[in-house]
Structures are given as structure tokens and as C-alpha cells.
C-alpha positions as CSV (number, residue, x, y, z in Angstrom):
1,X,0.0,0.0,0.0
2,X,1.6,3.3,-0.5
3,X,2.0,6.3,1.4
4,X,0.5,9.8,1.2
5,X,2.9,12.3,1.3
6,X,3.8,14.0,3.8
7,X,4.4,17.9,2.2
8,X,6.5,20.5,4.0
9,X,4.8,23.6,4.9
10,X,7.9,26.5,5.8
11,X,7.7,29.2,8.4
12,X,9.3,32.2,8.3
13,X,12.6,33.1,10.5
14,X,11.7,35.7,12.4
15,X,14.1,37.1,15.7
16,X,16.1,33.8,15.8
17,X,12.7,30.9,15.9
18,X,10.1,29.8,12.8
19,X,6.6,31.1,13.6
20,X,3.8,30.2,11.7
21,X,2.6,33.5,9.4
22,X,0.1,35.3,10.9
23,X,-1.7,35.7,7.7
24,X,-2.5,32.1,8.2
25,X,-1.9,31.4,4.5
26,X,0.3,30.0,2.6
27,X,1.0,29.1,-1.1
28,X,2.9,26.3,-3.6
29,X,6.6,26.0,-4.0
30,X,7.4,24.5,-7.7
31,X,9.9,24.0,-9.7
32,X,11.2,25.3,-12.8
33,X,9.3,22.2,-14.6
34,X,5.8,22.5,-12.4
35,X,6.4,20.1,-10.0
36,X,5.3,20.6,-6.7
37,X,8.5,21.0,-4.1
38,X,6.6,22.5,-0.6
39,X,4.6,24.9,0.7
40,X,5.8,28.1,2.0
41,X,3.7,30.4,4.5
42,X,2.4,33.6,2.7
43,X,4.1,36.8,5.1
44,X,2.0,40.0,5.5
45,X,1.9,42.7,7.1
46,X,2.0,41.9,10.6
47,X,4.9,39.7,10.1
48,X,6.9,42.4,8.3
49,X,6.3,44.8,11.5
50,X,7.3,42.0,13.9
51,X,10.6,41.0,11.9
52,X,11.2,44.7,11.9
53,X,11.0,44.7,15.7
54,X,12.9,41.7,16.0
55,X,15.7,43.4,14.0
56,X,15.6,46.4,15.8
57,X,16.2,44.6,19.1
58,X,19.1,42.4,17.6
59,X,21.2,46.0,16.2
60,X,22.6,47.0,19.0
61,X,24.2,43.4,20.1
62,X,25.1,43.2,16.8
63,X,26.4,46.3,15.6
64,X,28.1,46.6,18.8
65,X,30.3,43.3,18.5
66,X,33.6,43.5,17.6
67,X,34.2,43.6,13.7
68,X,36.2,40.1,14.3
69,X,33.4,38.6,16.0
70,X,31.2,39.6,13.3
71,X,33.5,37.8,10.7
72,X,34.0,34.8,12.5
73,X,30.0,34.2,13.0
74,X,30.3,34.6,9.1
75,X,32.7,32.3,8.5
76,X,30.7,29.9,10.6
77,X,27.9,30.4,8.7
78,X,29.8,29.3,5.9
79,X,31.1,26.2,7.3
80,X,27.4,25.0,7.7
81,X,26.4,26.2,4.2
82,X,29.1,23.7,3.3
83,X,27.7,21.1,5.3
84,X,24.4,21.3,3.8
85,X,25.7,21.8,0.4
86,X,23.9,18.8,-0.8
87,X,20.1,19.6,0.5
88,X,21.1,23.5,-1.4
89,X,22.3,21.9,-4.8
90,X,19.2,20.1,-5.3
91,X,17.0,22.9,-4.2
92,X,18.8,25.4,-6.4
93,X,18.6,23.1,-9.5
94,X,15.0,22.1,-8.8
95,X,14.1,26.1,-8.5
96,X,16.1,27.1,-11.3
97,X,16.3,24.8,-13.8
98,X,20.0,24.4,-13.7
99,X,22.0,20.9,-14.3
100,X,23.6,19.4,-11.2
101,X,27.2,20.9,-12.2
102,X,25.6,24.5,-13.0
103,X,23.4,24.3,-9.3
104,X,27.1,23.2,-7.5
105,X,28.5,25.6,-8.7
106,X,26.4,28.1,-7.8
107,X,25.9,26.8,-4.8
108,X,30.0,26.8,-4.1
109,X,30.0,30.4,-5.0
110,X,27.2,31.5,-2.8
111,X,29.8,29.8,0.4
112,X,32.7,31.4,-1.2
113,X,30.9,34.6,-1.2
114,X,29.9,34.4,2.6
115,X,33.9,33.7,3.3
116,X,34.8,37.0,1.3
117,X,32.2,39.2,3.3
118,X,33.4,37.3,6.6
119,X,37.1,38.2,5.4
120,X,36.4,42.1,4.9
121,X,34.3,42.5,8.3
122,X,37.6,43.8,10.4
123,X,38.7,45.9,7.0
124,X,35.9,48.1,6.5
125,X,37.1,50.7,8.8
126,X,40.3,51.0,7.4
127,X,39.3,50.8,3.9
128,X,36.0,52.9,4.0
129,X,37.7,55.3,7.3
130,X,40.1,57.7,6.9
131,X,42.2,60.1,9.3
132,X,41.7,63.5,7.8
133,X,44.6,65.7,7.5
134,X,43.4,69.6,9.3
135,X,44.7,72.6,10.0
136,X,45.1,73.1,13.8
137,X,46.2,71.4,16.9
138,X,43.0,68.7,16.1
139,X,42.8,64.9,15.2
140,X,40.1,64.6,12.8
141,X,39.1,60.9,12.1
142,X,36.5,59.2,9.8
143,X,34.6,56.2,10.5
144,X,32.4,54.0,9.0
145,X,29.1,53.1,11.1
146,X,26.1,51.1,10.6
147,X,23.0,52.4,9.2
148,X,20.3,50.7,11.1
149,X,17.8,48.0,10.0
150,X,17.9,47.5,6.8
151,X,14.8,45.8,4.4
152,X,16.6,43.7,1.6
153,X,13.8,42.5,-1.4
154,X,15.8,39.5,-2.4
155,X,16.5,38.9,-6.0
156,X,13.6,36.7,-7.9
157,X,16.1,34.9,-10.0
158,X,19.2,33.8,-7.9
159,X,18.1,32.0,-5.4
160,X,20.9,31.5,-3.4
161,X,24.2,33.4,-5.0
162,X,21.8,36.2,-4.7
163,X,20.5,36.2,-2.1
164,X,23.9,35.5,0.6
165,X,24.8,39.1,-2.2
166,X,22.5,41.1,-0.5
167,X,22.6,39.6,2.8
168,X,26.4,39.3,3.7
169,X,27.1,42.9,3.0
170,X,24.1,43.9,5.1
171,X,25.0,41.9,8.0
172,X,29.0,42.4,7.7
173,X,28.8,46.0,8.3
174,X,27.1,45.6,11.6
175,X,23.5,46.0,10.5
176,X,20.4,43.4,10.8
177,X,18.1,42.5,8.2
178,X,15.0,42.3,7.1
179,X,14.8,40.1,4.0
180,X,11.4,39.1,2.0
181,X,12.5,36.2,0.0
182,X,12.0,35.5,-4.2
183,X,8.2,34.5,-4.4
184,X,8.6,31.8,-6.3
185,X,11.8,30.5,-5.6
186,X,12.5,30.6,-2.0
187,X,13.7,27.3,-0.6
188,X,17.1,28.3,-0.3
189,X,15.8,31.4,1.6
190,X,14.1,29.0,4.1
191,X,17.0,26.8,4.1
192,X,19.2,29.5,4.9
193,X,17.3,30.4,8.0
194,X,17.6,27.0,9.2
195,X,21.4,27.3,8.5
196,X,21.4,30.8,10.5
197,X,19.3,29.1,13.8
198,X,22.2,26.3,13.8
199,X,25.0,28.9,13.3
200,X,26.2,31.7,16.0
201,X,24.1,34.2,14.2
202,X,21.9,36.1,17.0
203,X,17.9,35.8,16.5
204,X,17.0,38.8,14.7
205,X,19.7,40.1,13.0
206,X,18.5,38.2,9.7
207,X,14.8,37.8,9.7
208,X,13.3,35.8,6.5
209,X,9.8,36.3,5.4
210,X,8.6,34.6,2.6
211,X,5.7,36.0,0.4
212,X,4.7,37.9,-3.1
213,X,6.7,40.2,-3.1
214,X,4.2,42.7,-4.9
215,X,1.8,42.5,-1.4
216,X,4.9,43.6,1.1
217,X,7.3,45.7,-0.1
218,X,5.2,48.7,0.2
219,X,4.8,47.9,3.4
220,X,9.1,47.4,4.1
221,X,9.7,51.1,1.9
222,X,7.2,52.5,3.7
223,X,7.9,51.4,7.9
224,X,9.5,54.3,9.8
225,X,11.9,52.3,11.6
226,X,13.6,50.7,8.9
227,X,16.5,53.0,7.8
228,X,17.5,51.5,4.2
229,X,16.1,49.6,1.7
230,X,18.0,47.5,-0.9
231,X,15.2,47.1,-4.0
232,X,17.5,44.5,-6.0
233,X,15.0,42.4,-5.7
234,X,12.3,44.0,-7.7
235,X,13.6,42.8,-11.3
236,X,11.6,40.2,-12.1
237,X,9.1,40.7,-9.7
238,X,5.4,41.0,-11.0
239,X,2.9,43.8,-10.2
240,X,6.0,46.2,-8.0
241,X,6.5,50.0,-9.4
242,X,10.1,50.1,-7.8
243,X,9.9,54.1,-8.5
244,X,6.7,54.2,-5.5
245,X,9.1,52.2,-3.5
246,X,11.3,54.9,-3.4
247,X,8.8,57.6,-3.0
248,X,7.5,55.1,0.1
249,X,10.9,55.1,1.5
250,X,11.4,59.2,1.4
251,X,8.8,59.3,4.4
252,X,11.7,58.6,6.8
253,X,14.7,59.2,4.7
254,X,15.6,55.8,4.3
255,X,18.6,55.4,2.2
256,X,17.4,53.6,-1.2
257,X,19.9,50.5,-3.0
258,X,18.4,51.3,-6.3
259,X,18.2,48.5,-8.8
260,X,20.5,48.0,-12.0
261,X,18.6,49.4,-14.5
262,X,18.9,48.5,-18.6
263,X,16.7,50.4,-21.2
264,X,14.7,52.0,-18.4
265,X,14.1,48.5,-16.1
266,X,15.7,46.8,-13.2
267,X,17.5,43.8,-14.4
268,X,19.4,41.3,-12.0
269,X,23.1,42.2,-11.7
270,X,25.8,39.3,-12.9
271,X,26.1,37.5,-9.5
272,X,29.3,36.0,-10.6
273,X,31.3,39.5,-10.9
274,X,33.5,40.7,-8.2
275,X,30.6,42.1,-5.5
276,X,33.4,44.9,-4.6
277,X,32.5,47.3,-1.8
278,X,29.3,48.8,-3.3
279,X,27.2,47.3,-0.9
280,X,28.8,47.4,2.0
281,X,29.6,51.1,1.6
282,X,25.8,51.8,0.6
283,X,24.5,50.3,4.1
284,X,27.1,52.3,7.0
285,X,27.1,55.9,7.8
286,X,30.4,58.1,7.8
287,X,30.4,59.4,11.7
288,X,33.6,62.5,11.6
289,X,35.3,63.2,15.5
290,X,37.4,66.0,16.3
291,X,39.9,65.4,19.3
292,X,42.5,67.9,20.5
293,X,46.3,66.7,20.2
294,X,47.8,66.1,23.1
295,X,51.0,68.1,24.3
């Protein structure tokens, strides 16, 4: 006689545990070739507002550990993204279509990409700093500080190079997140929670919703206590004017990540090109002290 099967529903990662959406809805993951993979919850509003409280609790814990700390929770992120590298390769191929070599290496990318953020965490202040030469009997120093809370629409079509993109930079620089994952290809988004609850990241400083992205992003431009916005994620996405984003995120001066844009749309960037400092430097704030010189 055979079985029924038993089919997955995911819960978000909100402020380090998986609660159940409060929507109390939830759609179909498939894959690239219709076939049915899970079911993921369906985030709304009142689980954007909590992952945004959850974040906010997590920043100053966070953003006050040392940069070394920070790098080496990274790296250990990494080394459990390489443990699960398996359960991630067939998720990525099933999502996107790929061939087992083209998901692998994808997936060996996306880990080599959270080691490379996890290497530049105790460099940013040196690179990004400066000690400003003045006129007078003053010290005059430059540094780089975190913005805040920061909402990250994750890219639709990379679902996992992508997605640790937008993340690692985020998190790197000392902020927390607040991520709303591709709509229809987030298993490795709810994967990657899992691998953040088993790492030494602290609950709350990446929160994972997953949802249509069209229904919440309003919602993340538009909440006062998130300080940035990275809009990557709306290429691709169906039924989201990026521009209104932006005019949603002017009601608190958020700073806006705007899109690459070709032809007048956002397109995805090339995922496999150096990530350089553009992101990291887009998400921290340049605090200048003066000091009087000692005699």
C-alpha cells in the first residue's frame, strides 16, 4: 500500500525561531518544470512589522560586536552552508532549472561569497575610514558606522548566489536585516534560516519572510523604523512600481539601494562578478570626530 505524502509547509525566520505567518496562509513552491516541491507560508503585514522589531532589538548586540566577532559568525555560517551543500544543490537546480554541475556551482559560490564578506568585516574601517589631515592642533578621524535596520527584497532569480549578495554585506557592516524572499523561488531562503538558527548568528539580525513580493514591499519602503532599503529584488518581480518604492521610502529618509537598471528597467546584476565594496559602503554611515592633540 503506499504512502501519502507528507508535504513540508515552511515558516518564516523571524528574531532567531520559525513562527507560523500570521496571515494564516500559505502558497505552492514549484519547480522550474511544475512540479510541486513544498509549501511556504504567505508573510503579510503583521509579520513584516514583527521581523522589523525583531531586527531592531538584535542591532545594537550586533552592531556593537567587535568587527572580528562579526566575521568569524560569518565564516561559521559558511562552514554550515558547506555542510548542507547537498540539501542546497538540489533545491537550487529544482528552483532554477539548472543541471547538477551548474546548481554546484552556484551553490559553491554563494559559500565562497559568505567567506569573502566574513574576510572584509575587520577591514571596512580601514578601507572605508580615513584620518583626515586639518589645519590646527586637532585629530580629525573618519569612521564608518552602521545604518540601522535595513529591508533587503531579495533577487527573484538567484536564489541563493543572490540572495547571501545582498545579505552578507548587510550583515557584515554591523546591520540586521529584514529580507522578503523570491516569491517563487525561496527554498534556499528558508533553508538559509535553518542554517542561521544552527550557526552563531543572534535571532534577529537576519529575519526571512517569505511572500509575493508585490503584497509587502510597500509595506518594508514605507515602515519608519527601517533606515535602508535595498530594491534588488524587484527585477523580475510581478505587479511592483520600484519608483513608488522609493517615493514610500522618502517618508523617513531611508537610504534607497536602487536596482540596475537597462533600457529603463531593473534587471538582475551578474552575481558571478566581483561584488566589490558597493554594498557594504551603501549600508554604513560616515560618523567625523574632532579630538585635541595632546602636548
Amino acid at each position: 500500500m503506499s504512502r501519502l505524502d507528507v508535504r513540508k509547509t515552511y515558516k518564516l525566520y523571524i528574531g532567531g525561531k520559525f513562527p507560523r505567518s500570521e496571515s494564516g496562509r500559505s502558497y505552492e513552491i514549484v519547480s522550474a518544470t511544475g512540479e510541486f516541491l513544498a509549501n511556504a507560508s504567505m508573510g503579510s503585514r503583521k509579520d513584516v512589522r514583527d521581523a522589523v522589531v525583531a531586527a531592531r532589538s538584535a542591532l545594537a548586540g550586533w552592531s556593537g560586536a567587535t568587527p572580528y566577532n562579526r566575521g568569524q559568525v560569518l565564516y561559521r555560517v559558511a562552514e554550515v552552508l558547506e555542510g548542507r551543500r547537498a540539501q542546497f544543490l538540489e533545491e537550487v537546480a529544482a528552483g532554477e532549472g539548472l543541471s547538477t554541475r551548474a546548481a554546484g556551482a552556484a551553490v559553491d559560490a554563494a559559500i565562497d561569497r559568505v567567506v569573502w564578506y566574513a574576510g572584509w568585516t575587520d577591514k571596512i574601517a580601514q578601507v572605508l575610514g580615513s584620518l583626515n589631515p586639518v589645519a590646527g592642533p586637532f585629530f580629525n578621524v573618519s569612521a564608518p558606522e552602521p545604518t540601522g535596520v535595513v529591508g533587503v527584497l531579495a533577487p527573484q532569480g538567484s536564489s541563493l548566489l543572490g540572495l547571501v549578495s545582498v545579505i552578507a554585506p548587510v550583515i557584515a557592516s554591523g546591520n540586521t536585516a529584514v529580507v522578503v524572499t523570491s516569491a517563487d523561488r525561496p527554498l534556499p531562503a528558508v533553508t538559509l534560516g535553518e542554517v542561521l538558527a544552527t550557526s552563531d548568528v543572534p535571532g534577529g539580525v537576519v529575519n526571512i519572510i517569505t511572500a509575493r513580493t508585490a503584497e509587502v514591499a510597500s509595506w518594508l519602503a514605507a515602515h519608519r523604523d527601517v533606515n535602508a532599503i535595498d530594491l534588488t529584488g524587484v527585477a523580475g518581480a510581478e505587479g511592483v512600481d520600484w519608483a513608488a518604492l522609493e517615493a514610500e521610502a522618502a517618508g523617513n529618509l531611508k537610504r534607497v539601494y536602487r536596482p540596475t537598471v537597462v533600457d529603463g528597467r531593473p534587471v538582475e546584476p551578474d552575481w558571478n562578478a566581483d561584488p566589490g565594496l558597493g554594498r557594504i559602503r551603501a549600508f554604513v554611515e560616515t560618523k567625523t570626530v574632532w579630538h585635541p592633540k595632546g602636548l
